[in-house]
C-alpha positions as CSV (number, residue, x, y, z in Angstrom):
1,X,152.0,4.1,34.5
2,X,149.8,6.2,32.4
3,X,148.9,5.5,28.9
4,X,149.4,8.1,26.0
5,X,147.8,8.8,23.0
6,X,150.3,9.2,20.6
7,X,148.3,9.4,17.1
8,X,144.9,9.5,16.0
9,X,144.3,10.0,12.6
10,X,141.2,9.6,10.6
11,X,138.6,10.5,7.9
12,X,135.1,10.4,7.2
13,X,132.9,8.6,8.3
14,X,135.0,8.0,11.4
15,X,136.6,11.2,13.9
16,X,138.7,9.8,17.2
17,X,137.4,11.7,20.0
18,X,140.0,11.1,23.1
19,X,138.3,10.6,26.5
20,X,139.0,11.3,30.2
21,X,141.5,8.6,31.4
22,X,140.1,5.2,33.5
23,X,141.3,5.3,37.0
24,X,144.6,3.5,36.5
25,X,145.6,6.2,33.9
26,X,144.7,3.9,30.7
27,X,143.9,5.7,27.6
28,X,140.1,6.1,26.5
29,X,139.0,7.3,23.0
30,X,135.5,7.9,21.5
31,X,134.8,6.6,17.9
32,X,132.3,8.9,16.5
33,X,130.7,8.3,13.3
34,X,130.8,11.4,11.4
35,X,129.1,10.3,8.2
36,X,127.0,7.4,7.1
37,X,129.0,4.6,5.8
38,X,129.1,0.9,4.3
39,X,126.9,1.7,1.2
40,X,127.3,0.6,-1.9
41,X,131.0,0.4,-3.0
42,X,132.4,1.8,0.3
43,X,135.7,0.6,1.7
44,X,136.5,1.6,5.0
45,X,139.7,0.5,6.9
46,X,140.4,0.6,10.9
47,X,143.9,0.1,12.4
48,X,144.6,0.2,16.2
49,X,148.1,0.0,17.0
50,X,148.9,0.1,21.2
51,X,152.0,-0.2,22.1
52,X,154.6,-2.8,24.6
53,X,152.6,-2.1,28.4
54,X,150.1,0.3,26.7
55,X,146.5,0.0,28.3
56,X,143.7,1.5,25.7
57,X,139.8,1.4,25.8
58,X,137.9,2.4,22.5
59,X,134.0,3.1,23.2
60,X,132.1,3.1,20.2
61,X,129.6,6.0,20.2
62,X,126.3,3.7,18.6
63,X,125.7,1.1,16.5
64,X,126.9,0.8,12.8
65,X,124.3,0.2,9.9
66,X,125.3,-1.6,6.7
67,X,123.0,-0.1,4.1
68,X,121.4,-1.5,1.7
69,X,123.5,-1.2,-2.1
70,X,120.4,-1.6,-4.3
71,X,122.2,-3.6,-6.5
72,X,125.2,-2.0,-6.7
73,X,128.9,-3.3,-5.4
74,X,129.5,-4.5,-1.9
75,X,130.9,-2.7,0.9
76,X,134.2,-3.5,2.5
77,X,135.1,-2.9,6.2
78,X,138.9,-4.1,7.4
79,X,139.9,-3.9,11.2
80,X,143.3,-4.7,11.9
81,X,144.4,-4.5,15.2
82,X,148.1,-5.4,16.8
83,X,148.8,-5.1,20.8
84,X,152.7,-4.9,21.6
85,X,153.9,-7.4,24.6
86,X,152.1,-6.7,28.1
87,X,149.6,-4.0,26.2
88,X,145.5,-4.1,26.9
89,X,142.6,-3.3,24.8
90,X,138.9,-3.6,25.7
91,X,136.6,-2.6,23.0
92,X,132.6,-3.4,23.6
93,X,131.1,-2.7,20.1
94,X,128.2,-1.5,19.2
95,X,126.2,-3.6,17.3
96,X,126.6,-3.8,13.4
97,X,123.0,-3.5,11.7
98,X,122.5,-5.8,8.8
99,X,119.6,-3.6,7.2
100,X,117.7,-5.5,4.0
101,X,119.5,-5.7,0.9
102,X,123.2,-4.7,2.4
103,X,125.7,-6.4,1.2
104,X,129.6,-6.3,3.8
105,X,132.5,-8.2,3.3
106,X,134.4,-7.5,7.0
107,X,137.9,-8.3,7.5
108,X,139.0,-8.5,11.1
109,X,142.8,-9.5,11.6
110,X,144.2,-9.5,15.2
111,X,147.8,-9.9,16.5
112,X,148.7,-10.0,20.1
113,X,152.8,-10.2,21.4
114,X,153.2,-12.0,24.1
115,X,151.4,-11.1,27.1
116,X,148.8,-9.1,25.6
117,X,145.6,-9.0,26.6
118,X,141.9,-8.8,23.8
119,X,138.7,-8.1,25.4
120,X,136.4,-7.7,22.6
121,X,132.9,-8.1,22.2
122,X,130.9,-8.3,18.7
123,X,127.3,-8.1,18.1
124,X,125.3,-8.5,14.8
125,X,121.6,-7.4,14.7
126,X,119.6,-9.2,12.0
127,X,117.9,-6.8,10.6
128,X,115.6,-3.7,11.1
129,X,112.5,-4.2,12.9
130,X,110.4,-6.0,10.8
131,X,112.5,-7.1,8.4
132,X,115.2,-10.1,7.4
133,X,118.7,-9.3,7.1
134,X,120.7,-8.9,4.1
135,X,124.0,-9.9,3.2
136,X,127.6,-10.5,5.4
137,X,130.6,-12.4,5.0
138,X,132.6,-11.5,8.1
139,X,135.7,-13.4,8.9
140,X,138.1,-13.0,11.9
141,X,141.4,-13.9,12.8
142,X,143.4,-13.8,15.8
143,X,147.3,-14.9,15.7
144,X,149.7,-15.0,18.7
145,X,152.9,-13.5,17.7
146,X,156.6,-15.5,19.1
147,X,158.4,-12.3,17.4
148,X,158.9,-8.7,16.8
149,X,156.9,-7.7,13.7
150,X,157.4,-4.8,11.0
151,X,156.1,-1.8,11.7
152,X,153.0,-1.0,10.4
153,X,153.0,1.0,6.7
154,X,149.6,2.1,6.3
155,X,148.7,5.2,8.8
156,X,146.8,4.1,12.8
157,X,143.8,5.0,13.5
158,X,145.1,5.1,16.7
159,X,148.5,4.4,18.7
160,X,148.6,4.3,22.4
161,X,151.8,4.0,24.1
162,X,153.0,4.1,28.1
163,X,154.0,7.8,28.9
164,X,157.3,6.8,29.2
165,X,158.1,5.3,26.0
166,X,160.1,7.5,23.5
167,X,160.2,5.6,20.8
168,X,157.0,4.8,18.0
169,X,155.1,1.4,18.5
170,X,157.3,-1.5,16.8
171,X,154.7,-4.0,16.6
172,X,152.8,-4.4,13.7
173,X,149.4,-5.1,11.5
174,X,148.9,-8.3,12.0
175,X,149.9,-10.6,9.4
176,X,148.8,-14.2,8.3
177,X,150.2,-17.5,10.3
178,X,154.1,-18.1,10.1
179,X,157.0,-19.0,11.5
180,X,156.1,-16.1,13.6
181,X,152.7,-16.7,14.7
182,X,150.5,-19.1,15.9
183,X,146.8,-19.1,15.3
184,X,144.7,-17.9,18.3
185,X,140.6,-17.9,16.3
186,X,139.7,-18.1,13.3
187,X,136.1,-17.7,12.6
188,X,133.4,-16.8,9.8
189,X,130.1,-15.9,9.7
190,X,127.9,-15.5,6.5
191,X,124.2,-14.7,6.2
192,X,123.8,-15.6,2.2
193,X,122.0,-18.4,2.5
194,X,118.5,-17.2,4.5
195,X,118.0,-21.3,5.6
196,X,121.6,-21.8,7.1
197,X,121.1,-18.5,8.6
198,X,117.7,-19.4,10.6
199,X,118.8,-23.4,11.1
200,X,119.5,-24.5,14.6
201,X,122.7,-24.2,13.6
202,X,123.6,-20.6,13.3
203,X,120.6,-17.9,15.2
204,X,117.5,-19.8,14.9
205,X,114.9,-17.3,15.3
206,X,117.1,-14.7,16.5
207,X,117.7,-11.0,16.6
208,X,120.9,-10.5,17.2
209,X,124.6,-12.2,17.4
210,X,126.1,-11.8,20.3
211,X,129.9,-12.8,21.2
212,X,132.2,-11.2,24.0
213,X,136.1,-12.4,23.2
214,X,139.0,-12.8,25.2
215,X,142.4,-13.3,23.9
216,X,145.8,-13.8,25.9
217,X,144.1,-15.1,29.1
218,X,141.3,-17.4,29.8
219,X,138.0,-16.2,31.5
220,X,135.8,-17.9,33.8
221,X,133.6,-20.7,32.8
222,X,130.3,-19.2,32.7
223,X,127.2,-20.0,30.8
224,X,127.5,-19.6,27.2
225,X,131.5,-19.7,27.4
226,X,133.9,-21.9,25.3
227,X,137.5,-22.4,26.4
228,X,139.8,-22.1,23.2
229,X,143.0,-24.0,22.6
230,X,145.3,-21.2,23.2
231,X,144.6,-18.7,25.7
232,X,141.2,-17.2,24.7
233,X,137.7,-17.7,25.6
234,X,134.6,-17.0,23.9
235,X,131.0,-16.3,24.9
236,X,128.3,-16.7,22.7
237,X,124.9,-15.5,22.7
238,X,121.6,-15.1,20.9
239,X,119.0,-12.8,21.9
240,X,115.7,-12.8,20.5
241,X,113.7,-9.4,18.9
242,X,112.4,-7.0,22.0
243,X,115.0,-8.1,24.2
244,X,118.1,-6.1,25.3
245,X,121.6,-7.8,25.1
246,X,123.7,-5.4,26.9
247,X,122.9,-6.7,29.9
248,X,124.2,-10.2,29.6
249,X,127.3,-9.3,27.8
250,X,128.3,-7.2,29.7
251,X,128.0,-9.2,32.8
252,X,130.1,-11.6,31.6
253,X,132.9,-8.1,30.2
254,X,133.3,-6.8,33.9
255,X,133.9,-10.9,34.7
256,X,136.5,-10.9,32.3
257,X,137.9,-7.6,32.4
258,X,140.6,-8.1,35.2
């Protein structure tokens, strides 16, 4: 069954753009950046809502540059994203460009009902060329949802639904762990501390973070891939300056896509 788009709704810096539908009548929308963003003080806020069965694709337009605040306050970027039972989302971000002296606090909270399906990829690039990245604390949590939630209060960026539905999305913003959820990732990543950062540990002498996500089914084991506890697997990758990493992420996105 076809997908519809039934809201998009935005402000600057962002402007929802829909696209031609995939083959099998999925949705497809465009993110466009329309302004520059995360400077000093910004607060920018991103919820996708898609609905029970709904199948939606968001393609991100180019990457996303955290500025540098010269001092001033941070900026503040909050994805929320909630898939109904049986929906689909595949978003392969751009990469997010930690220029010199930015400083981003990112918030991303994911719910899925049961039987939804996450394909998400995430890519950091540290730094400009030629110079070392400045600051981010990005956390992200994913929670499998056993029950109905609230609908959502604050406005979707965007709500996808199957063309037969006729009534608005009852699954909601994701929420923290409950009776109602169980935890699917949780993960952080901060780059304050320039030694951590370039230890063994984290990138080494790396470029760029790159991690292509799977929640609500498991995807083959290949290189690079860890099997999570619940239904999920995550591939992990770091790619050093001059070399492209679209190519092996997404090798292992058509692997996974189903």
């Amino acid at each position: 069954a076809a997908t519809v788009l039934r809201e998009l709704r935005a402000a600057s810096p962002w402007a929802p753009r829909p696209l031609p539908p995939d083959a099998a009548g999925g949705a497809r929308v465009a993110l466009v950046q329309t302004a520059a963003t995360l400077l000093s003080g910004d607060d920018c806020a991103l919820d996708l809502v898609v609905s029970d069965g709904a199948v939606l694709e968001l393609v991100e337009t180019g990457a996303t540059i955290a500025h540098d605040v010269r001092g001033g306050a941070p900026a503040r970027m909050r994805l929320r994203i909630a898939l109904g039972a049986g929906a689909r989302l595949t978003w392969l971000g751009r990469p997010l460009v930690l220029a010199h002296g930015c400083d981003l606090v990112r918030e991303t909270t994911i719910a899925l009902a049961p039987a939804a399906r996450l394909l998400l990829r995430e890519t950091v690039a540290l730094g400009r060329s030629g110079e070392q990245p400045g600051r981010l604390d990005a956390t992200l949590r994913a929670f499998a949802a056993t029950a109905p939630a609230s609908a959502p209060t604050a406005p979707a960026f965007a709500s996808a639904a199957p063309a037969s539905a006729a009534t608005a999305p009852t699954f909601a913003t994701a929420a923290p762990a409950s009776a109602t959820t169980a935890p699917l990732l949780h993960e952080r990543l901060t780059t304050a501390d320039p030694a951590l950062l370039r230890s063994p540990l984290v990138a080494g002498g790396a470029a760029t973070l790159d991690a292509v996500i799977l929640l609500g089914a498991r995807g083959d084991d290949l290189p690079g891939a860890s099997q999570l506890a619940a239904e999920g697997t995550v591939w992990r990758a770091l790619h050093p300056r001059g070399t492209d990493p679209d190519g092996p992420a997404l090798a292992v996105a058509r692997a996974w896509r189903g």
